[in-house]
N, C-alpha and C positions, 0 to 999 in steps of 0.2 A: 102243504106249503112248498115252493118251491123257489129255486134264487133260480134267477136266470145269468151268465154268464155274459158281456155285452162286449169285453174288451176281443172280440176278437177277428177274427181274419177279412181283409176288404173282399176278397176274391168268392168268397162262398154265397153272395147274394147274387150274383150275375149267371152261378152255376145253377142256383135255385133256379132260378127266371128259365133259362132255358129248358130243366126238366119240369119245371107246370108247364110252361108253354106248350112243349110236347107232349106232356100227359098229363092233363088239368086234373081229374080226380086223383088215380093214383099220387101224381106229384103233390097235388095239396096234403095228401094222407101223410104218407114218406114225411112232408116238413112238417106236420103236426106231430112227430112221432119223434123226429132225429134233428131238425132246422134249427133248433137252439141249443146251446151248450146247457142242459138243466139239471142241476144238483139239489138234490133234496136237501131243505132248512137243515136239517139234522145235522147234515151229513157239514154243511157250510160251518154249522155252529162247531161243531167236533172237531171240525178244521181249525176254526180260531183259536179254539182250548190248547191245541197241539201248537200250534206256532208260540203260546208261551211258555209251554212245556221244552220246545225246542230251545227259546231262549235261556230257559233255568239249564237245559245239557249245556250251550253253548259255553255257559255262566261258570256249570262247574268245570270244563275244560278248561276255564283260564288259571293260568296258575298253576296247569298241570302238566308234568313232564314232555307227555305226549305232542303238546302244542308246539308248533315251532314259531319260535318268536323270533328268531333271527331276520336279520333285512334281507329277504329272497331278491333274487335279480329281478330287474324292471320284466322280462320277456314273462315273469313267472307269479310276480306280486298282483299283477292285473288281472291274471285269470283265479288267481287264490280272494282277493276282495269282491270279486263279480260274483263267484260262486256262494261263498258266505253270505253278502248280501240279497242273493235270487233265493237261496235254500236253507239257511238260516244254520248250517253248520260248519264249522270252521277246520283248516288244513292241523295233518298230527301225523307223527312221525312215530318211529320204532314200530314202523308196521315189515311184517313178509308177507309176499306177494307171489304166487304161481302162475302164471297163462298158460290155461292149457287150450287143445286146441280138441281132442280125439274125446266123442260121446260119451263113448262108453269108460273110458279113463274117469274119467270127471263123475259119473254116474255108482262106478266102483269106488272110487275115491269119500264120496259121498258116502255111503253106503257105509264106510269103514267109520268115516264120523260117527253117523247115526249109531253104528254099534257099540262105540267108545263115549256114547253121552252118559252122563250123569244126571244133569237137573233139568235143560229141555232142548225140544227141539222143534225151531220153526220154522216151516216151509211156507213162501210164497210164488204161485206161479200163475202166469198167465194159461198154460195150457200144462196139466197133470195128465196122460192120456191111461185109456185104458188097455194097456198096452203090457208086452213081457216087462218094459222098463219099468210102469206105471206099478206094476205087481212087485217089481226086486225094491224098489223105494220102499214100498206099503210092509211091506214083509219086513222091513228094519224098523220102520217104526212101530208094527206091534210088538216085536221083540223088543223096544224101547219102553213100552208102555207096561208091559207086563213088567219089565225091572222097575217100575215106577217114576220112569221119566216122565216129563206132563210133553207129548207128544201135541202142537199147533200146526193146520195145514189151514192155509187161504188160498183157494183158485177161483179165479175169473168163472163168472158163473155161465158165459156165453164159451170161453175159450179151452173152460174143462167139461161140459155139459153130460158129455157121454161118462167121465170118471164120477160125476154128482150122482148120476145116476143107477149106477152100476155096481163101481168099488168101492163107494166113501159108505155107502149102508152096512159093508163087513166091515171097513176101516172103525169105525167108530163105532162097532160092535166088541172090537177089540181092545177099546180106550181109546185110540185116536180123537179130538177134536177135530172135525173138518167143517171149512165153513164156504159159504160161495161169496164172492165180492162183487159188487154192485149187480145183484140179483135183479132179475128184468120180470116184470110180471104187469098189465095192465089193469090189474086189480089192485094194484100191490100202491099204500099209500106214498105220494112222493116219486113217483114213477118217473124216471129218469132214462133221456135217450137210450136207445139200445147200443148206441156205438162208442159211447164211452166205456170204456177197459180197461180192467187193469193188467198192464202189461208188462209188470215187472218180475222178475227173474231172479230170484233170492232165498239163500238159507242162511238158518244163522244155529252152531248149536253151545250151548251152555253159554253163552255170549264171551263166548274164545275164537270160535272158527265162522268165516263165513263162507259161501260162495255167492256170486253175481256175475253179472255177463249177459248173452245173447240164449244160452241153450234151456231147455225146457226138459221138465219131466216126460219124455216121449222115446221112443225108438231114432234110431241116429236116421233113419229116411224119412220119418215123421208120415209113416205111413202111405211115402210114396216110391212104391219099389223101385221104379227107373231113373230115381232121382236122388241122387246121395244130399242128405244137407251137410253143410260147413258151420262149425259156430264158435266163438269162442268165452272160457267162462274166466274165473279168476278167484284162485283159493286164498284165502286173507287169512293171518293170524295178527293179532297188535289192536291198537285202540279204534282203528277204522271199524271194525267189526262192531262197535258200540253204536256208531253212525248208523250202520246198515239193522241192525236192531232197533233205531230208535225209527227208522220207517217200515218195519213190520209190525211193532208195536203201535204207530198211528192208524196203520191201516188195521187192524185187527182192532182198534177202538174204534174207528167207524165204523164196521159191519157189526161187531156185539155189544158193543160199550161197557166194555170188558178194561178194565184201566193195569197193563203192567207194570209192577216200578218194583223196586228195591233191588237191592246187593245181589242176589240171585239174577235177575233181570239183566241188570247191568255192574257186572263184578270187574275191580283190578285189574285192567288189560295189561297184558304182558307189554313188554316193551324187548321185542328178540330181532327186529330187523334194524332198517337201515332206509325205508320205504316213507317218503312222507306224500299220502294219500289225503282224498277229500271227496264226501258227497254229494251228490247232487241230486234229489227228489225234482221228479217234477210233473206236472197235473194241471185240468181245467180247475181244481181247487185252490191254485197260487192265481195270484194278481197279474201275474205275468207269464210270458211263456217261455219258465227256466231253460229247458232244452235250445230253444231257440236262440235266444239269449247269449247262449255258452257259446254253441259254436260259429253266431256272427261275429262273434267277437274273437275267437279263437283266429278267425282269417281275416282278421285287421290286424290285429299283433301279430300274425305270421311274419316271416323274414328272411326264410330261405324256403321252406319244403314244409308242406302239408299230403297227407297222404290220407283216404277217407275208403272206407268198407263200408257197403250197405247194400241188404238183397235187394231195398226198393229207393228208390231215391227222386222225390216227386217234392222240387225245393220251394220256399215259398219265394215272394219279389225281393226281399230282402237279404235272404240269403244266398238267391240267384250275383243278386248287386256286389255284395259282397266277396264272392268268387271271383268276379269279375275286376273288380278292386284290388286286389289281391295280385291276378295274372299278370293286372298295370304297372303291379311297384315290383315287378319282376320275380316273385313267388313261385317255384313250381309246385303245380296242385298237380296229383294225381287222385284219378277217381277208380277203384274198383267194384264192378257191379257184376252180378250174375247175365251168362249170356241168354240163360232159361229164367222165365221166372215164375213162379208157382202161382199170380193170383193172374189173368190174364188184362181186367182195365187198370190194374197196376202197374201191371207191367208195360202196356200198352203208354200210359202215363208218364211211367221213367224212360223210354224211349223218345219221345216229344221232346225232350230238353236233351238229348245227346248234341244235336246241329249245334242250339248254343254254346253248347260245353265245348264242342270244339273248334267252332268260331271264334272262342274268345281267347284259345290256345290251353283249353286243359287235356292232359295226357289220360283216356280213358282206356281202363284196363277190362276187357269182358272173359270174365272166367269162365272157363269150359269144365269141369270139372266136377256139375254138379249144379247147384243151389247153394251161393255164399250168402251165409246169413250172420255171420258179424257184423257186428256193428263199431267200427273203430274208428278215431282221429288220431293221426300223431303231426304234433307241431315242432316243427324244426327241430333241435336235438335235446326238449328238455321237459315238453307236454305230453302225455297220451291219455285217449280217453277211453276208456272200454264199457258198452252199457247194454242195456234191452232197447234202446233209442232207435230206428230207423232215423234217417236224411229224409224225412218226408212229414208233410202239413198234418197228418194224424199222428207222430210222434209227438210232433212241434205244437201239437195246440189240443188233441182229444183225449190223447191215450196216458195212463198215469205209470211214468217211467222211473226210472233210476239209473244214473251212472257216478262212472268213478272218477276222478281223476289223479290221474298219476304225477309228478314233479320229480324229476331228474333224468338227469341223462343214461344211469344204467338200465330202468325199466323202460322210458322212450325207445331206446335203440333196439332193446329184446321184443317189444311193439313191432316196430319198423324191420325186424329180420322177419315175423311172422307175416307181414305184409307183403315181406317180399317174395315168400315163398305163396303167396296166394297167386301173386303177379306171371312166377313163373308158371304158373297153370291158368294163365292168362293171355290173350291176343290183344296188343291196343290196335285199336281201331282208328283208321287212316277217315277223316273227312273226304275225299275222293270215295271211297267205298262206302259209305253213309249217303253220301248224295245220290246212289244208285239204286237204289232201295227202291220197290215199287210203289208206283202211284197210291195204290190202294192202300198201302202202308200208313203212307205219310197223312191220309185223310183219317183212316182210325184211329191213330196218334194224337193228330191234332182236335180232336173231338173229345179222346180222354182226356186233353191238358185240359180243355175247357170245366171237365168234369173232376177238375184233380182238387180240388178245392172242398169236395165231399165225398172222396173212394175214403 
């Protein structure tokens, strides 16, 4: 059995049309394989379970320290109801919070967790590679397992394919659990697009610490030597960490039906900061398209300065308009985007809507520096958002993400100094020098925007 997905984007039936048109067998195949949003019964059902599971966390959050009940300023109240209501978990304070920015910090850092666990440790990632990285991870977690920690790994079964393959048969030789998330097989009951992903970016250990963010288990070049990537994650200690626990324990009951709960699970979150954090899950398995959602809304309540990081940024009519809205009540946006981009009709993609952007007066920053793959919003001086989210229609509507958001003005601004230093290894880009661009250019461009509706 399978649910079909039906709420979603106007623009991806017109994209269909033109690749059957062009290539009537293969194109009909392709949309019998990918053309619809299709999630296995199962998986729909396991979804609904979990959204009342979410409501009994919500439930026991009320009334508890962590929650902030206080009257949040108008600029801040809107985006705190929106997200609760889109992701079903609510804003909570006494959290700390770290941005880092350097791979291999973060990767060591991690690494120091894993060796300091006690009772478990879970990894969720979109790409686990098999890699020198991919081995110093694996190597803490069998040292974890053998002290009898219960060692949990969930990677994308498309996005870690070569680590499935390769490392996870020692890993789980070792005690490791590792599993694959929405597993692709033609055989396989329930058989669900291949481009649905899970692409979220998350640990969590003894449900004290977690990480989240953009970076992945992989080498800081992700395998491409001439190409440094940029990413940023974000070390959490405080009751947010229970949040981020309670979407790798959903997802880890979809793939096994495996149910985690008790004290262990989710233990007494410390309360040592000063940080009040909120999650936001988001998937073809919500009603709506949360990601989307957040940051239309994020550039209507804008009111001075928005500031956005993403390697790919392929936006859909709505959050084009919105932008747009935004430049009109006198907002300054900045956009930063890599001046390389690693997937090419992607990238090809994101370049088709630069004219707009700068037609409409947004300040576009093109980083030299590499391959920026953050993924960040900061809203005027009180919002920021840090996640696995790309600015683009497969964040926004395919892919099953996660982000954070942040409320107050000490971590917004420490957001907006790391932005600024992206910016200084950044060129903005004059419309005059955009309008010069070759013929041939502007025709590939505009051919991937047509196609941007299913890259």
């Amino acid at each position: 059995m399978l649910v079909v997905v039906t709420n979603r984007r106007r623009g991806s039936p017109m994209a269909w049309l033109l690749i059957i048109s062009f290539f009537p067998v293969p194109g009909l195949v392709l949309y019998l394989l990918i053309g619809e949003n299709r999630l296995p019964r199962r998986r729909a059902e396991r979804h609904a379970r979990l959204l009342d599971d979410l409501g009994e966390i919500a439930r026991w959050f009320e009334g508890h320290p962590a929650v902030v009940h206080p009257a949040l300023p108008p600029d801040q109240e809107s985006f705190v109801l929106l997200a609760e209501r889109l992701g079903s978990l609510p804003i909570v304070g006494g959290n700390e919070g770290k941005l880092m920015t350097d791979t291999d910090e973060v990767i060591d850092r991690l690494v120091e967790d894993i060796d300091a666990a006690e009772r478990h440790v879970h990894l969720l990632y979109y790409i686990y590679a098999n890699d020198k990285t991919g081995q110093k991870v694996a190597d803490a977690l069998s040292r974890a397992a053998t002290r009898g920690v219960k060692c949990r790994v969930l990677v994308d079964a498309v996005g870690s394919r070569p680590m499935l393959k390769r490392l996870a048969p020692k890993m789980i030789g070792e005690g490791v659990e590792v599993r694959p998330a929405l597993p692709v097989s033609l055989f396989r009951r329930g058989f669900a697009r291949l481009d649905l992903r899970n692409h979220r970016k998350l640990a969590v250990i003894d449900g004290r610490i977690a990480y989240a963010g953009s970076q992945n288990i992989v080498n800081a070049d992700y395998g491409h030597k001439d190409l440094a990537w940029h990413d940023m994650s974000v070390r959490l200690v405080g009751p947010v960490v229970l949040e981020l626990q309670t979407v790798f324990v959903g997802d880890w009951y979809f793939e096994t039906g495996e149910v985690l709960a008790g004290k262990e699970i989710f233990p007494e979150p410390p309360m040592l900061g000063s940080i009040a954090a909120q999650t936001l899950p988001s998937g073809p398995d919500y009603p709506t398209e949360n990601y989307q959602r957040m940051v239309v809304s994020a550039m209507h309540t804008a009111r001075r300065h928005v500031v956005i990081t993403s390697p790919y940024f392929v936006p859909d009519e709505a959050f084009l308009q919105a932008i747009e809205v935004a430049v009109l009540r006198g907002v300054n946006v900045e956009i930063i985007l890599p001046r390389r981009c690693d997937q090419v009709l992607v990238g090809a993609a994101s370049r088709a809507y630069y004219e707009d952007l700068l037609r409409l007066g947004v300040k576009l920053h093109l980083f030299d520096d590499g391959l920026l793959h953050a993924k960040t919003m900061s809203v005027d001086d009180s919002v920021a958002l840090v996640g696995s989210s790309n600015f683009d229609i497969r964040s926004f509507e395919l892919n099953f993400e996660i982000s954070l958001l942040f409320y107050g003005a000490d971590v917004t601004a420490y957001l907006r100094h790391l932005q600024r230093a992206y910016m200084a290894q950044s060129r903005q880009l004059a419309s005059e020098e955009w309008s010069r661009r070759p013929r041939l250019n502007r025709v590939g461009e505009n051919i991937a925007r047509l196609l941007s509706p299913v890259l």
